[in-house]
C-alpha positions, 0 to 999 in steps of 0.5 A: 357619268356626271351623277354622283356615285356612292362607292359600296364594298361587297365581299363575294368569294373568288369564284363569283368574283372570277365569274362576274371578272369574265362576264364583264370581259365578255360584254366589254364593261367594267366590273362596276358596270356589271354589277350596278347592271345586276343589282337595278335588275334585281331590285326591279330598277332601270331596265338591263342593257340586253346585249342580243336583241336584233343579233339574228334580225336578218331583215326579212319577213317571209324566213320561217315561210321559206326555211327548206330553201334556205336550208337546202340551198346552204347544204348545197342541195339545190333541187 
């Protein structure tokens, strides 16, 4: 990141700390990351990364019309 970046100490017990350490593992960023992600959500300032959005998009419009199909034919109970 080219912008200056002021460096805060923030004092957290071991269990946020053990839990935000996991999360940013999971999302594959940095602790900094993470936590400069929470804090703008918080005080209302950029909007948050959403890792999920479009992560079920299948590119089909008519799925909720054809779900006992797709159901069907998934199971293997074609008919």
């Amino acid at each position: 990141m080219l912008a200056y970046m002021a460096r805060t100490t923030v004092k957290i017990s071991d269990q946020l700390d053990a839990r935000l350490r996991h999360e940013a593992a999971r999302r594959g960023i940095t602790v900094s990351e993470l936590t400069r992600e929470a804090i703008e959500a918080h005080l209302g300032g950029t909007p948050r990364r959403l890792m999920s959005v479009g992560a079920g998009r299948s590119g089909r419009s008519d799925i909720s019309e054809r779900i006992e199909e797709i159901l069907r034919d998934e199971m293997g109970m074609n008919s």
